[in-house]
Structure formats: C-alpha cells, structure tokens
C-alpha positions as CSV (number, residue, x, y, z in Angstrom):
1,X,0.0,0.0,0.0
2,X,1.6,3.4,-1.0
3,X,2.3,5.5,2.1
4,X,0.6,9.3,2.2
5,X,2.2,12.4,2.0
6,X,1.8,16.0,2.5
7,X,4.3,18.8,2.2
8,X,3.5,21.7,4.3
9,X,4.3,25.6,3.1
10,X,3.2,29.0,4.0
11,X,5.2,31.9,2.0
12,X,6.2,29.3,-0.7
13,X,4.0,29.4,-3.6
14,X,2.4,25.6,-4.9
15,X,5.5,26.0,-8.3
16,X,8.3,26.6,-5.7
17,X,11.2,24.5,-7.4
18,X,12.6,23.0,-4.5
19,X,9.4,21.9,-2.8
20,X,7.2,20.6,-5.6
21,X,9.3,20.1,-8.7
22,X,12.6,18.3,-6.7
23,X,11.2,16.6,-3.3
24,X,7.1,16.3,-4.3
25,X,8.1,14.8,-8.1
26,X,10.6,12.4,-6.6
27,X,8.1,11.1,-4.4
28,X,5.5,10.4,-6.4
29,X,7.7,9.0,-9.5
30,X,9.0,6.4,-7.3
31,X,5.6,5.2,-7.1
32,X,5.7,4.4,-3.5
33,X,3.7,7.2,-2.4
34,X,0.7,9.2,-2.9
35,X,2.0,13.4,-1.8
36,X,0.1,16.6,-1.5
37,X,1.4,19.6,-1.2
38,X,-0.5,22.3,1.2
39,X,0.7,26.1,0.9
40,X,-1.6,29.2,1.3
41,X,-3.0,32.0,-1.4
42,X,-0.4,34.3,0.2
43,X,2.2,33.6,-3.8
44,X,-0.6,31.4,-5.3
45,X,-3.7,31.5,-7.1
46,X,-6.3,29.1,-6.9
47,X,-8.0,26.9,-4.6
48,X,-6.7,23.0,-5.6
49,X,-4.9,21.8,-8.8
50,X,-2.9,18.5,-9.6
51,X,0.9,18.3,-11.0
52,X,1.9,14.8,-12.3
53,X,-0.6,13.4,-9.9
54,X,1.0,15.4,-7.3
55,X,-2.4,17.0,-5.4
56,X,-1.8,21.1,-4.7
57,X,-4.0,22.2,-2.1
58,X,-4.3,26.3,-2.2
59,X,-5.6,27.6,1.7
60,X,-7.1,30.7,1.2
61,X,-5.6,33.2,3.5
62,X,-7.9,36.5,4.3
63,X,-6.1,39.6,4.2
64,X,-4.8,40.5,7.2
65,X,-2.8,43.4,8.0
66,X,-1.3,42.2,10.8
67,X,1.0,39.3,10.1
68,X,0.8,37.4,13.1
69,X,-2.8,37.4,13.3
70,X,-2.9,36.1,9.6
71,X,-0.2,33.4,10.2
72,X,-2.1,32.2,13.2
73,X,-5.2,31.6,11.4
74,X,-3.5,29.8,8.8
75,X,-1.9,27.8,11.2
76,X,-5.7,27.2,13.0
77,X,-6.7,25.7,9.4
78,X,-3.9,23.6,9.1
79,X,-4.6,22.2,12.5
80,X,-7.7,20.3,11.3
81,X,-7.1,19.9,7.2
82,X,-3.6,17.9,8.2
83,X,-5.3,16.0,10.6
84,X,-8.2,15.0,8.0
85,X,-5.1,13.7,5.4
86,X,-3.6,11.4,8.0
87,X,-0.6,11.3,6.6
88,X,2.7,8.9,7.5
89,X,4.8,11.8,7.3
90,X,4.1,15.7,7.3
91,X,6.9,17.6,5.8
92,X,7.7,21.4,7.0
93,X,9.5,23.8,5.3
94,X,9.3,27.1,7.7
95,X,9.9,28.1,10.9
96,X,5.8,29.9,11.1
97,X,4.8,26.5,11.0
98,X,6.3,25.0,13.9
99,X,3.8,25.5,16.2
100,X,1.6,22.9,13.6
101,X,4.6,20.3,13.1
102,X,4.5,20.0,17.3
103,X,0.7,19.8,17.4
104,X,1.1,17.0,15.0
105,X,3.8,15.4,17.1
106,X,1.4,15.8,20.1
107,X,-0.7,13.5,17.8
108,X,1.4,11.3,17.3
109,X,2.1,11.9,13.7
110,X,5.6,11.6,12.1
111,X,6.7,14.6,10.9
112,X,10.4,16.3,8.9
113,X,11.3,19.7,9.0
114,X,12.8,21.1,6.3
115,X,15.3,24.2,6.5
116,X,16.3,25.6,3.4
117,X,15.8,29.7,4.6
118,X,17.3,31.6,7.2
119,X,14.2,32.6,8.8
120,X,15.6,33.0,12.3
121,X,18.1,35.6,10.4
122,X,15.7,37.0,7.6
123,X,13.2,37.7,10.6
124,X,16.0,39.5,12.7
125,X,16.8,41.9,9.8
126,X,13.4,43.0,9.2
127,X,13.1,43.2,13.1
128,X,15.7,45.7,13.5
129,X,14.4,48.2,11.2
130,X,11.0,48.1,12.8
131,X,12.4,47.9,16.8
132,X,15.7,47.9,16.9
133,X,18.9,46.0,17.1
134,X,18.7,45.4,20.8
135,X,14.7,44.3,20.5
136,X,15.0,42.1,17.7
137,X,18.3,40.0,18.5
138,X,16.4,39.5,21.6
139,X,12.8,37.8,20.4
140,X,15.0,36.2,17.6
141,X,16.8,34.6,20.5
142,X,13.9,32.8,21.8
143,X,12.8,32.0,18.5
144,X,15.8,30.2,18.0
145,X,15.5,28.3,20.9
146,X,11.8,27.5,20.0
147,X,13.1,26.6,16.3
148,X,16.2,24.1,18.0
149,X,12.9,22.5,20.0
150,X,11.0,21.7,16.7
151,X,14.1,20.0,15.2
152,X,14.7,18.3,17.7
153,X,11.0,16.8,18.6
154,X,10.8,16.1,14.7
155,X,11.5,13.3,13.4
156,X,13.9,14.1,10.5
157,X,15.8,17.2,10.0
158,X,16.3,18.5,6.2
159,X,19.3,21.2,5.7
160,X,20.0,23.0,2.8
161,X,23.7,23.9,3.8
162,X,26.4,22.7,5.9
163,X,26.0,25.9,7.9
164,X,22.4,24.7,9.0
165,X,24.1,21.1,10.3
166,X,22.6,20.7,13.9
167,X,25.7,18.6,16.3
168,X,24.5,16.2,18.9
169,X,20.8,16.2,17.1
170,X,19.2,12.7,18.2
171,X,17.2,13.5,14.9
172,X,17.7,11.5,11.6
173,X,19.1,14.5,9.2
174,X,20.1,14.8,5.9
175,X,22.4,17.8,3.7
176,X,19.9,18.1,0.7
177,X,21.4,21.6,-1.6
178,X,19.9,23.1,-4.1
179,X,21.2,21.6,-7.3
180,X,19.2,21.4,-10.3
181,X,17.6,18.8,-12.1
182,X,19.3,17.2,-14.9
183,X,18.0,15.4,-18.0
184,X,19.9,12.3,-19.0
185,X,21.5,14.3,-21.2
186,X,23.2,17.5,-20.1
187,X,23.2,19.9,-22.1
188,X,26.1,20.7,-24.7
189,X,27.2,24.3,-26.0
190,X,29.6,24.1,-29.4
191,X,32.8,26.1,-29.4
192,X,31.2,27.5,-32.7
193,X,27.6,28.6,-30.8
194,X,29.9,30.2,-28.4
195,X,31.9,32.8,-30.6
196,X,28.6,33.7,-32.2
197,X,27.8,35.4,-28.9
198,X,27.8,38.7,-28.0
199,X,29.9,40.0,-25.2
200,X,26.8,39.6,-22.8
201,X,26.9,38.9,-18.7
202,X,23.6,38.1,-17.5
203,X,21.7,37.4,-14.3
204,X,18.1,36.4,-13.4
205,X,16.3,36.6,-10.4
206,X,16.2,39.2,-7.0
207,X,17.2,42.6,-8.6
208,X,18.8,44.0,-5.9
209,X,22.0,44.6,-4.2
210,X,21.8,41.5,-2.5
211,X,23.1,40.8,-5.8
212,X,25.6,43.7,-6.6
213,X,23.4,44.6,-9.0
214,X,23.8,48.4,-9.2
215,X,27.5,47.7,-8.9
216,X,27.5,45.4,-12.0
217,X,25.5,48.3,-13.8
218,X,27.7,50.8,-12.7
219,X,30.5,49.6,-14.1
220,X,29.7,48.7,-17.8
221,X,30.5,51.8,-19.0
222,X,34.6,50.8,-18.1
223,X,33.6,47.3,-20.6
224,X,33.9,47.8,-24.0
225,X,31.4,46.5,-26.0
226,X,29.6,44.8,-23.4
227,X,26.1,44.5,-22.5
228,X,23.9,43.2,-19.4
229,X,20.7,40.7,-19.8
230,X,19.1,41.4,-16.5
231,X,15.7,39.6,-16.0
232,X,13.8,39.7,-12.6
233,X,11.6,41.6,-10.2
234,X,13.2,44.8,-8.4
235,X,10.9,47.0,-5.8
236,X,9.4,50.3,-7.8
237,X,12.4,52.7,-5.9
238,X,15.2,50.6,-6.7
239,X,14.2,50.1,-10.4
240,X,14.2,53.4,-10.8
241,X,17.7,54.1,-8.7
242,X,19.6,51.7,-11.6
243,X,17.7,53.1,-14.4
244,X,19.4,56.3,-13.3
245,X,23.1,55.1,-13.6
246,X,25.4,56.1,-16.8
247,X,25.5,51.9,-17.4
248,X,21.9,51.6,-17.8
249,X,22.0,52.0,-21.4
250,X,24.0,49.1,-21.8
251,X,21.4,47.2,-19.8
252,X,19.1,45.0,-21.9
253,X,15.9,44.8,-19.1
254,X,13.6,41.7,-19.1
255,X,11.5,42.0,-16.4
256,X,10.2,39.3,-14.3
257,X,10.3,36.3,-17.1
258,X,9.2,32.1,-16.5
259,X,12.4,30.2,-16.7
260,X,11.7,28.8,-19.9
261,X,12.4,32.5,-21.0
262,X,15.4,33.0,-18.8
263,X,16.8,29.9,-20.0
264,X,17.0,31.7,-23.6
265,X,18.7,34.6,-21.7
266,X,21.3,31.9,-20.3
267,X,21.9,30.4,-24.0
268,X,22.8,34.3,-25.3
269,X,25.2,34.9,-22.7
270,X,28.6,34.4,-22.3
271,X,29.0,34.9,-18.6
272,X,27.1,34.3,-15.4
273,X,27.0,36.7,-12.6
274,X,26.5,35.5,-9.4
275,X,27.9,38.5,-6.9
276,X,26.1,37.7,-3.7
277,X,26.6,40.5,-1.2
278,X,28.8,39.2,2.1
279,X,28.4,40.8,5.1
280,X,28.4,38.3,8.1
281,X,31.1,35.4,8.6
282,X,28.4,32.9,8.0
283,X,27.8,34.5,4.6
284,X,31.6,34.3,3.9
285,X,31.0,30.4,4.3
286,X,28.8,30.2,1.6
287,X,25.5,28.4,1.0
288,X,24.7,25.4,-1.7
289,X,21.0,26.9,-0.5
290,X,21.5,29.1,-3.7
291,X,20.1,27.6,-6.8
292,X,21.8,31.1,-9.0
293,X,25.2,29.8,-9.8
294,X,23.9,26.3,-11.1
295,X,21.8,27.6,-12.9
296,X,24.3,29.3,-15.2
297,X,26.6,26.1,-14.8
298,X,23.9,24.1,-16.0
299,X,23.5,26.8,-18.8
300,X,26.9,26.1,-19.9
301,X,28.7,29.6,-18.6
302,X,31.8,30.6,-17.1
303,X,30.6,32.2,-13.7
304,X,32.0,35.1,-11.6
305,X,31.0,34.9,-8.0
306,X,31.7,35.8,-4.7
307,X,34.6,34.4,-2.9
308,X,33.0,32.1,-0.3
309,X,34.3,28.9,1.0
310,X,32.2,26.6,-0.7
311,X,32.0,28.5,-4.0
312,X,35.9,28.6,-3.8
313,X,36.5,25.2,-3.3
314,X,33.9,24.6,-6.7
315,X,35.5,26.7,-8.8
316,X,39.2,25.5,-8.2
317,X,38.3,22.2,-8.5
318,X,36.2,22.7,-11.3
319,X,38.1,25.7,-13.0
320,X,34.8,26.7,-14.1
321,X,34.8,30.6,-13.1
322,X,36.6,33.4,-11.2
323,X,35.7,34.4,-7.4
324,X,36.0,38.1,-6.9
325,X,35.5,40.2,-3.5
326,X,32.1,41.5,-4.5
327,X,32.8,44.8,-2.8
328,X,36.2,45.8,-4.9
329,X,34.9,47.0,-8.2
330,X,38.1,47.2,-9.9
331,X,38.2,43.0,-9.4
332,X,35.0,42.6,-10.6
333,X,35.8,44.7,-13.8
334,X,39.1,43.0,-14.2
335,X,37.6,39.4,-14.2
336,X,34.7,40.3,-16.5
337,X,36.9,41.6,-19.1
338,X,39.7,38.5,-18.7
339,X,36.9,36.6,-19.4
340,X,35.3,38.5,-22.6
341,X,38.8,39.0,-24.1
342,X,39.9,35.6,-23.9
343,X,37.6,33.5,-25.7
344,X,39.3,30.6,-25.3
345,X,39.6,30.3,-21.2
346,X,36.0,31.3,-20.9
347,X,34.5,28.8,-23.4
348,X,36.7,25.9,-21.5
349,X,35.3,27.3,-17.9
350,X,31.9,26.8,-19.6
351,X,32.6,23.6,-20.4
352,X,33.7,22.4,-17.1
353,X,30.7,23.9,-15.5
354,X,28.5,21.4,-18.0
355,X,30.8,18.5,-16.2
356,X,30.4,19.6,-12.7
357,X,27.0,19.5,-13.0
358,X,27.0,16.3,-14.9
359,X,29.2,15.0,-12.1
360,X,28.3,16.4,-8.7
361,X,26.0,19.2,-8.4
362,X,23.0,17.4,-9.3
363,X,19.5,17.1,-8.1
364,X,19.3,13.1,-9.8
365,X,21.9,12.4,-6.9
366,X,20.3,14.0,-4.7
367,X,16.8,12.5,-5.4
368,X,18.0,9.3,-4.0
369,X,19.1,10.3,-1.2
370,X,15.8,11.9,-0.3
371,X,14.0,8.3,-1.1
372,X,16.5,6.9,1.2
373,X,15.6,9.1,3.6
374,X,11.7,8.3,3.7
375,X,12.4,4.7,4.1
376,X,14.2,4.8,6.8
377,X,12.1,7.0,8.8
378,X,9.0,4.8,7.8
379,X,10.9,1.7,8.7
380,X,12.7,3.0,12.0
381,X,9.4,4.3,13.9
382,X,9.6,7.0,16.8
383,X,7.6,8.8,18.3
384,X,8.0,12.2,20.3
C-alpha cells in the first residue's frame, strides 16, 4: 500500500522549485507514495490543482494586515485539514509552522522539517528596522531556541547547507542543496555557438543589491562592448535608482520572465553573474542553498561569483569561473573583461561547469538520497 504524503508551506508558492518540482516529483515518481502539497494564497492562485498526480492544495488566507494574526489563522486551518489527510509523514518547510509540526507530534504523527531559509536571520533583519537591534536580537533569540525544539521533537531534520548542520541532534538529518535537475542528457554548447555570442553577462532573479546589481551596472561603461541581460523583479524605488546610472543603457531589461524564458537569456550569454553581497562570517562560508550559480553552470557559462568557501573550493576544483570580492569593483571589472577577451579560457570554464554539474552538483543524486531518507524513517518508527 503506497504511504501518504503532504508537504506543508506557508510563503512558498504551490510551483516553488525546491518543494514541488525536486522533493514532491521524486516522491510520487517512485511510485511508493501518494503526496500533496499544502501552501496558502499568500504567492498562489487558486484553490486545488494537480501536478503529475501530485495533489496542490491552495488555503485561502484572508487579508490580514497584521501578520501574526494572519499566520495564526493559517496555522488554526492547518490544524484540522492535516489532521483529515492522515498522513505517515508531514513535511515542513518554515519556521511559522512549527507550532503545527508539534501539534502533530502531540498526535502522534511523524513529521520532517525542512530548513532551506534563514528565517531565524531574515526575521531579525526585518526586526531591527522596525524595533531595533537590541529588540530584535532578543525575540529572535527565543525563537531560535523554539526553532532548535521543533528540530529536535521532529523526526527528521532536512538542511539545505552545511552551515544549517545541527551537532549532537538525536534526529535523523540529511544535507539536501539546491542543485538542479538534470536530464539524461546534459546539455552541450559548441565552441562554434559560443563565438557567435555577443559580449553579454547576465543574471536572473532578486534585482537588488543582495546581488551587486547596481554595482555590476555601474561599471559597464569601463567594458567595452559589453552588454547586461538582467531579468527579474526589483521593488518600484530601486528600479528606478539603476535606471538612473550612466550603465543603464548598456542594460538589456527583461522584467520578471518564467524560466523557460530566462533559460534563452542563459543560451545568449557568455557569462554568469553571481555577486552575492557578504556581510556576516556565515555569509563568507557560503551556501549550496542558492540555486543562481547552477543555474548558469547548467546553462553552460563561465561564472563570476563571490569568494566564499564553498563556492571557492567549486571553482578550483572545477576551473569553471573566477571568485571576486564582490565589494572591490576594480576585481569585478578586471575578471569580467579577462573573461570577454579571452575566448578561449572562458568557453573551456563553460565547459567544465557542464561537467560539474554532470558529475556532482545534481538534483538526480540528490533524489535518491531523499528516497532513502523516507524509508528509513517509515521503517525506524519514533515517536515524540
């Protein structure tokens, strides 16, 4: 008899890639069990829908100005529609939901949380420009204690980066990244289709300068010939703060696209640009939580990033890019034009980002492992 289960979301919308498209499609293809994934209306439209017999359950959230009163109703309805599933496992993928993933463990009901955010940190910033630095390091405390609770009353404990490993955690956990999904067949760029290019660097996603974005833009006017594909969503004030810069006219603007479209984007470009912003020592670590720089691996491109430790360690073993401090301009101009002017170097870096992916940073390797995973906490029963 196929076991039931239902992945549990809030803020993540019911085509989040992670959640449905990676963990729900490697469920239900292995034909061992029947999954639903829950989220609200809060990024989704609709009320239920089916993806490759995948059921998507939309809650309907009422609009709520206060955010805590609208989380805790949604939390109320998930109270007695998880209940009505009766699942064998209930899997959790934020920290709002806790309070739910407990209740269920009060019932009895095996349960995985799943941590691929930093919502203990992400709530902290927006804390601190509401009450404070003092105010907000201090509720985040306690939430981080509530959050270490959860984890450890679950039952399995999901982690999207090394940096979210939990030591001495009785818990079954597992290191799942980000890595894309691959066809059989990964993809394969000609050196030919490669010179036909135009000197291009491109990026897709948060415009912002989480992503040195207005840094990139402000200094195309020191590249010759080259241009900027920029596809994404940026807030109304900082749209109009880039479109101000001298580089904007080299700037070939998208707006928000589906990746089908950005995928063309990729196929133009000669050169991925993922400049994540570092500012903490955890941030100089890195994350494999970020699905940017694969993206543009998969895609085929050399890729100038930011010099963390784990995106290091890829790229030298790899030689599929250049790591640059993403606050020294002057190194970000210099590796963008080594890598336009010398054809060559660049087309081999794509090359070997095809092979990394092929190789190691892929989501068929990973699949398995989340399979595994099930199995042995639906064969190894415990209860909290």
């Amino acid at each position: 008899m196929m076991k039931k289960i239902v992945h549990v979301a809030y803020n993540h919308s019911f085509d989040d890639t992670r959640i449905l498209h990676k963990e729900c499609v490697t469920l239900q293809k292995s034909g061992l069990y029947n999954v639903t994934y829950v989220t609200s209306s809060k990024n989704s439209q609709g009320a239920c829908s089916e993806y490759n017999n995948i059921k998507i359950h939309i809650l309907k959230v009422k609009e709520e100005k206060n955010r805590v009163v609208r989380i805790l109703r949604y939390n109320s309805m998930l109270k007695k529609i998880l209940l009505k599933y009766d699942a064998d496992i209930y899997h959790f993928h934020e920290i709002t939901l806790m309070p739910v993933m407990l209740y269920l463990k009060r019932k009895n009901k095996k349960t995985i949380y799943d941590m691929h955010e930093s919502d203990v940190e992400d709530l902290e910033n927006t804390l601190k420009k509401k009450l404070g630095v003092i105010v907000a390091r201090a509720i985040c405390f306690f939430v981080k204690i509530y959050e270490e609770k959860g984890i450890k009353k679950s039952d399995g404990f999901i982690y999207v980066t090394p940096q979210f490993e939990r030591q001495n955690c009785a818990t079954k956990s597992l290191l799942l990244p980000n890595f894309p999904i691959i066809d059989n067949a990964v993809g394969f760029v000609s050196q030919n289709d490669f010179s036909q290019k135009e000197k291009e660097l491109c990026f897709a996603g948060n415009i912002s300068d989480l992503w040195n974005i207005r840094r990139i833009i402000e200094l195309l006017p020191d590249i010759e010939n080259a241009r900027f594909n920029l596809a994404g969503r940026a807030t109304a004030e900082y749209e109009n703060e880039i479109r101000s810069l001298p580089g904007w006219t080299k700037v070939n603007y998208y707006g928000l696209l589906p990746f089908s479209d950005v995928k063309k984007i990729y196929d133009k470009s000669r050169i991925g640009m993922a400049i994540v912003r570092l500012t903490s020592e955890s941030d100089y670590k890195g994350t494999l939580g970020n699905n940017k720089i694969y993206e543009f691996m998969q895609a085929g491109l050399p890729v100038i990033c930011s010099r963390t430790a784990i995106w290091k360690e890829m790229i030298e073993k790899y030689n599929c890019g250049i790591c640059v401090d993403p606050s020294d301009t002057l190194e970000i101009t210099e590796a963008i034009n080594y890598l336009l002017n010398n054809e060559a170097t660049a087309f081999e870096m794509g090359q070997n980002s095809l092979k990394a992916i092929a190789q190691e940073y892929n989501w068929n390797i990973l699949g398995e492992k989340l399979l595994d995973f099930y199995n042995e906490l639906l064969t190894e029963v415990k209860y909290g």
